[in-house]
Every structure is written in C-alpha cells, then in structure tokens.
N, C-alpha and C positions, 0 to 999 in steps of 0.2 A: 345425751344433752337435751335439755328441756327447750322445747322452741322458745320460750323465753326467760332467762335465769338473772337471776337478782342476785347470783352472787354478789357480786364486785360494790353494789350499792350503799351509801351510808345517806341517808337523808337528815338536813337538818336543818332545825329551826337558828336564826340567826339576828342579830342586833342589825347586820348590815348586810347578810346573803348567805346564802346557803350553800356550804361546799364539802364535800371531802377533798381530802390531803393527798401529796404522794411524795415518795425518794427516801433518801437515804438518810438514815441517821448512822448508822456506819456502813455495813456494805450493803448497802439499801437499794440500790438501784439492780442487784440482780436477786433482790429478792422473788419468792412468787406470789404473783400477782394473785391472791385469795380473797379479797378483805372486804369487809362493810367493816367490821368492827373488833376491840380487842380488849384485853385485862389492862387495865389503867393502875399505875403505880403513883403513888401522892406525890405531888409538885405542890411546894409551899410556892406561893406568891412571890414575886420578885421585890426584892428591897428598895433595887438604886431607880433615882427618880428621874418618870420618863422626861425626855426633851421635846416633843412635840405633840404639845399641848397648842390648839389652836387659836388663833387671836383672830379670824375673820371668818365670816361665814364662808362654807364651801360648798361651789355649784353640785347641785345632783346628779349624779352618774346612775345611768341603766343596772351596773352591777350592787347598787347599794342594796335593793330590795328584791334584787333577782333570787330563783329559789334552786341552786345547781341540782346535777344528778351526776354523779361519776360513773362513766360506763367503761368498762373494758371489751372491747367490739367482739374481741374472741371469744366471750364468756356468754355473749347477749342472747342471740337468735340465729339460728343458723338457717337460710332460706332455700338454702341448693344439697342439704345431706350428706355434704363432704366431712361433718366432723368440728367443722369450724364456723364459729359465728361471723357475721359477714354484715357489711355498708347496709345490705339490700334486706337483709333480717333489721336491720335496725331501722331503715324507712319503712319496713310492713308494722312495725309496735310503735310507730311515732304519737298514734291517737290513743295508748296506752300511757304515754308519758303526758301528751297536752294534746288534745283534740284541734283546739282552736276556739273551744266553746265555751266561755263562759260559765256559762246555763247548764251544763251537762257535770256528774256528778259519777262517772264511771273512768276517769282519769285519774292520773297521780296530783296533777296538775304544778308538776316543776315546770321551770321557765326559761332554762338554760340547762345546757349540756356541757358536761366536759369527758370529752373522749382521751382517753389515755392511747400514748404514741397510736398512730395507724400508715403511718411511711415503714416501705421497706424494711428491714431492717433483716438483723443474724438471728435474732434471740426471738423466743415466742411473745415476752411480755415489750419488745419495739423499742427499748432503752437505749440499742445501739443501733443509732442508722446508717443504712448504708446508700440511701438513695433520699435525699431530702423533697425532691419532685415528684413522688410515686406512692402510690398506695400499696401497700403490702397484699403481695397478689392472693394469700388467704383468704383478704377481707374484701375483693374485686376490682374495680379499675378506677381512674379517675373519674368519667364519666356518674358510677355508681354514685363516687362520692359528691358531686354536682348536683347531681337529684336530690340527695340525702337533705343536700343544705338548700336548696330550696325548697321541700315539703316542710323542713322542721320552721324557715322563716314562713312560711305560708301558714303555718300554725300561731306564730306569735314566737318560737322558739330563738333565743339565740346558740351559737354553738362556738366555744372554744377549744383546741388540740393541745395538746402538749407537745413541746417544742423541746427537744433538747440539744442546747447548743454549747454545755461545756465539752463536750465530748461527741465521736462516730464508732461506730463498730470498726475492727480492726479490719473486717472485708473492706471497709469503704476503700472507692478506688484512692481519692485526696492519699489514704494512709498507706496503700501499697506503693502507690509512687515513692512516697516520702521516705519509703525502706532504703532505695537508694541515695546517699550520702549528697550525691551530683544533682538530683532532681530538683526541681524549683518549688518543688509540695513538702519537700525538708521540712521548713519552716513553719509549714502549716501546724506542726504536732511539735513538740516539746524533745528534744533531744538535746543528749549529752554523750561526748564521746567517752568520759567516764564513766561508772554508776557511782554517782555522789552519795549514797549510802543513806540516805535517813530515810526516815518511814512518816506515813502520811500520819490524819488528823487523828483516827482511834489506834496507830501504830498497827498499820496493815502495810504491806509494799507497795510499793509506788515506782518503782524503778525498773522496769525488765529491757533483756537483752533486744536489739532488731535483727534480721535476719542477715544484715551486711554488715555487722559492725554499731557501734552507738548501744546507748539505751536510752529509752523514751518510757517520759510519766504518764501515769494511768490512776486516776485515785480510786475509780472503781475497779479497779482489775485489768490483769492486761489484755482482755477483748476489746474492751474502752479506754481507746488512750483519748488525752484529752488535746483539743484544739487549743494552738499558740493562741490565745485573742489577742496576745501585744501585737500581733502582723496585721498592718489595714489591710490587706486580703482579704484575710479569713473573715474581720469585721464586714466587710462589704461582700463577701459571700455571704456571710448570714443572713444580712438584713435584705440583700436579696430573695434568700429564702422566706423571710416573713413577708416583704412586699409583696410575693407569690399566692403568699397563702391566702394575704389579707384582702389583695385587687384582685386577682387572676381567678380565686375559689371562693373567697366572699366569707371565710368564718368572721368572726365576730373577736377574734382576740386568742394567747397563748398563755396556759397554765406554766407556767417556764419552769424547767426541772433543776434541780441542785443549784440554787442561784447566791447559793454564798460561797462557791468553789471555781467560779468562772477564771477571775489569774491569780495566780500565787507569787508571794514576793518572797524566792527562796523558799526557809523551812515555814512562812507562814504560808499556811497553804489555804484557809479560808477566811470572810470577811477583809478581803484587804482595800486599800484605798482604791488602787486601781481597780479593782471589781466593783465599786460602787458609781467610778468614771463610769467604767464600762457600759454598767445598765444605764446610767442618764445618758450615754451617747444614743442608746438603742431605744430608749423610751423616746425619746424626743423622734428620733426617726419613724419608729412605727406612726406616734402620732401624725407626722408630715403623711402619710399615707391615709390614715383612719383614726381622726382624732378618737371617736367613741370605743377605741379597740381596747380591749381590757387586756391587762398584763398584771396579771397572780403571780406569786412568787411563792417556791418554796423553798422557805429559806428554815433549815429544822434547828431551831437553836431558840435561847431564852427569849422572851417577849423584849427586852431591853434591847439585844440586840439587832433583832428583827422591825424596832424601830425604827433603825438604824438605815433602812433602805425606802422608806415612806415620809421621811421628811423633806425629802428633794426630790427632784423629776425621776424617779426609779423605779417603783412599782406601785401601780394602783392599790394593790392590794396585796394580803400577805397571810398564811394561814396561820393560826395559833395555836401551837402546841399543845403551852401549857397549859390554855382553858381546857384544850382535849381533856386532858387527863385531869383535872377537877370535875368534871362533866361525866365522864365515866364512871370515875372513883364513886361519885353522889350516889349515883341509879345505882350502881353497885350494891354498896351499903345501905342503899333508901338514907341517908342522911344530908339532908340539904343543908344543913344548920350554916358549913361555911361557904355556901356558894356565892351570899352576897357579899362576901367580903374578898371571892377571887373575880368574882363581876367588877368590883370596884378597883383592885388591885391591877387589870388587865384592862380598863376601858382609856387611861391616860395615852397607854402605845399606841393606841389605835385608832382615837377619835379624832385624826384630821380626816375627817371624809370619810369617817363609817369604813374604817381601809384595812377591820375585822376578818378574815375568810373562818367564821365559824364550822368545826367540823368534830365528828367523833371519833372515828379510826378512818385509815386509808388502806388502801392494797400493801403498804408497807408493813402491815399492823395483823393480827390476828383477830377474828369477830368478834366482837362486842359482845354476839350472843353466849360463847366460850365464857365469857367471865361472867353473866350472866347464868352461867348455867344453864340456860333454854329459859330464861322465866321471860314469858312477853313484858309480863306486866314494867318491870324493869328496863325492859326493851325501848317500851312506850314514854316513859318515865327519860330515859337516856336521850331521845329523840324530842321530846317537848321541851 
C-alpha cells in the first residue's frame, strides 16, 4: 500500500459543491469499496415537472460552494505498517488535501471531507455497524479521531461521516438481543413470526430465518437487518448517536446512507411517506443541536424523485445521479453537444438552495478511468 492512495477519490467541480456519491443501487452497500470513477450508461432527462421550484431567496449555506473529497480511511495512508490505512495516516496528508494556505499551490486545495463509515463495524468497507460510539480499531481510537478533527478545522477543513442508520451489522449487540423473542430489543429490528414471502426493491430476499424462531427483514442482506424506526427508541437512539457525533466529536454534518429505505410500508419498501416523516423528525433534531450541520442524502433514484426529500425540512442536500451519468457519458465520447440541455433538464430539482451534490462515480461504481480507458485527457475533461 502506497503511503498515500487515491484510490477511493472522485473530485469534482460543481454548481453548488463538490462530492462523490455512495450506497446501493441494488445490493450496493456490500459492494467493494474501489471507486473514483466508472463506465456511464445514457440517462435521457427526466420528463415530469420538477415541484420545487423556488419563490424566495435562500440563505447561504457553507456546503453550497464547499469542494468535498471522498475518502475511504482504509485505502488512504497507513501510518503504523499494519496493512491498514488509519485516522493518524490521514492527519499526517491533511496539508496534502488543504494546508490552510491560501498562498500556497502544492495542495489539492478541497475544503471538506467526507469520510466513508469509520465506527466499528463486521465488514471491511463499515456498512454494518456494530458499535455507533467507537472507532473502528483498524483505523485507531477515539482520541485519534479528536485530533484528526481538530487539525483538519485548523486548516479551514470541514469534515462529515457517514452515518448509517437504516440498518447495524448482525453482531451488533441491539440485534443479538433482539434474536430472543422475550427481549425488549425485539422491536428494535423488524420481525415476523412468519416469513411473509415477498422479495425486496430489485427482487432480492429480504426475509431470513433468526436463530430462535421469527424471521427478520434485511434489504441489504442478511448481515444487515434493518432497524424498526417506527419504535421512538430506536429514533431516539439514533439521534442520540448524531448528537454524539456532532457535540461530543465536533464533525461538521452526515453523508446519510440508503435514505430512501429508512421504513417500509409492507411491500413498499422505499420512498415511503413515513421515511420522509422520518428524516424531517431527524433533520430538525440534528439542526436543534448544530444548525450549520449538513445532511447529504443518498437517495439513488431519478432526479424527480430525489426531489422529493429537498422540499421540506429533510435533507440539505442530495446527490445526482442522473447528472453522473450525462457527465461521464460526455468526457467519454468527448461530445458535449447535450450537456446543456441535461444542465437545464436537472437544475429545476435542485435549485432551492444549490441542494445539487454534484459527483462522477462513487465507491459503489467502477472508475471512470475503466471507461476511459486510461485517457487523462478525458479524465480531465470528466472532472471540469
């Protein structure tokens, strides 16, 4: 491993900030974590017309012209030779990303970070947590992570995590509990004394047996079953988990993972009304903690839809697909011809509040430079 590797990175220019993407478009979230970039397949423009179109100016937010960097900790710098990239590897290349210098011209000069899962977890790439208070012992302790986040503010950096709170790893203690029937952590996961039979969003299983009896939904698999949110528990467990993250450790806000899967009503299993409660209960909370805290969504579905959670108090912001893949496709073929008319096509969803997360490929995605073939020039081209 190269003391410092750029795997994981997509940089890009953006109308309203700079981000890569992450999760599942179908079994997404255990996919492996590779990615800057990937082969882009044509998405024509969306037809039906957006609804939030805005009629009053809207205050400036930090993240509008912020310029993100997507890191995956494990991939970044490894500082102790164990194999693994680590908190303390990524505080020694912070004046690699932003110095703090203005003046200086040997930086990336991004201005925000988004760290992909770094809490305990089962799995290598942190999808499933199994400890929401701790650092993934790979990547070193809390303490580490303290420093981390005050050098990168001491730089001018902000830095948001990724939170995932539809789901835990099936270690987590909440779900071993909950295996027994009698337990009061039952509730916290999704169980059925039958297996109800139907299959999730791209007809994958959703259903498996528990080790006492029951079976409990899992849409990413059954390592990751998902949290009840109809239970105020688990809601006011979570948000505890953010007020932690956001008073206690001081990030700057959560890239929020699979956020159109949060509760299912029966066989509808995403976008549902309750999962749009949901996030207004939680956006409003975080804010009572940290108004300036940002809350990215990724919600992997048509622009139209993904509107659908930026009209009302639910996410600051939201990444865009489908511009991805007009964006790729172009640098691809070097033909720009219809870019301005997927620019025009994608800015109605988006323009209350610059609330675009423009990006190219994610960790979810294959590199850019793969469809690319290795050509920079294209590369450069995809990135501008």
């Amino acid at each position: 491993m190269r003391k410092t590797n750029l795997i994981l990175i997509t940089i890009l220019i953006v109308l309203s900030g700079m981000f890569s993407a992450c999760a599942p478009n179908q079994a997404a979230e255990t996919s492996t974590a590779t990615t800057d970039v990937a082969i882009a397949t044509e998405t024509e423009a969306p037809t039906t017309s957006p609804t939030n179109t805005p009629t009053t100016p809207v205050e400036t937010n930090w993240w509008q012209d912020a310029i993100f960097y997507e890191i995956f900790v494990r991939s970044f710098s490894d500082s102790n030779s164990d194999g693994n990239g680590d908190i303390n590897g990524l505080t020694e290349h912070l004046d690699y990303l932003n110095d703090g210098n203005p003046e200086t011209i040997t930086d990336l000069g991004v201005t925000a970070l988004w760290l992909m899962p770094v809490q305990s977890a089962s799995s290598y790439h942190g999808y499933d947590v199994t400890d929401y208070y701790s650092i993934d012992s790979d990547y070193g302790t809390m303490d580490d992570f303290r420093r981390f986040i005050d050098e990168a503010h001491t730089r001018g950096l902000r830095v948001i995590i990724d939170l995932v709170l539809n789901h835990t790893s099936a270690d987590h203690p909440w779900f071993q509990a909950s295996q027994d029937p009698a337990s009061p952590y039952r509730d916290y996961y999704i169980w059925s004394e039958t297996d109800p039979g139907y299959e999730g969003p791209w007809g994958q299983q959703v259903w498996f047996p528990g080790d006492n009896g029951g079976f409990y939904y899992a849409v990413f698999g059954a390592n990751m079953p998902d949290l009840n949110l109809q239970n105020p528990e688990v809601t006011a467990a979570l948000q505890d988990v953010a007020r932690f993250w956001l008073e206690d450790i001081g990030v700057d806000g959560f890239r929020l993972d699979a956020a159109k899967h949060m509760v299912e009503d029966g066989t509808v299993q995403t976008n549902t009304t309750a999962t749009h409660a949901w996030w207004q209960a939680f956006h409003d909370y975080v804010k009572s903690i940290n108004p300036d805290a940002l809350l990215v969504g990724e919600v992997w579905d048509s622009s139209d839809t993904i509107a659908t959670y930026l009209t009302g108090n639910e996410l600051d912001m939201a990444f865009n697909f489908d511009l991805a893949d007009f964006l790729v496709s172009a640098a691809a073929s070097r033909i720009a011809a219809e870019l301005p008319a997927a620019f025009q096509a994608q800015l109605p969803y988006f323009s209350n509040g610059f609330r675009m997360g423009t990006f190219l490929r994610n960790h979810d995605m294959a590199r850019t430079m793969v469809s690319f073939g290795g050509d920079p020039e294209k590369a450069k081209s995809a990135a501008t």
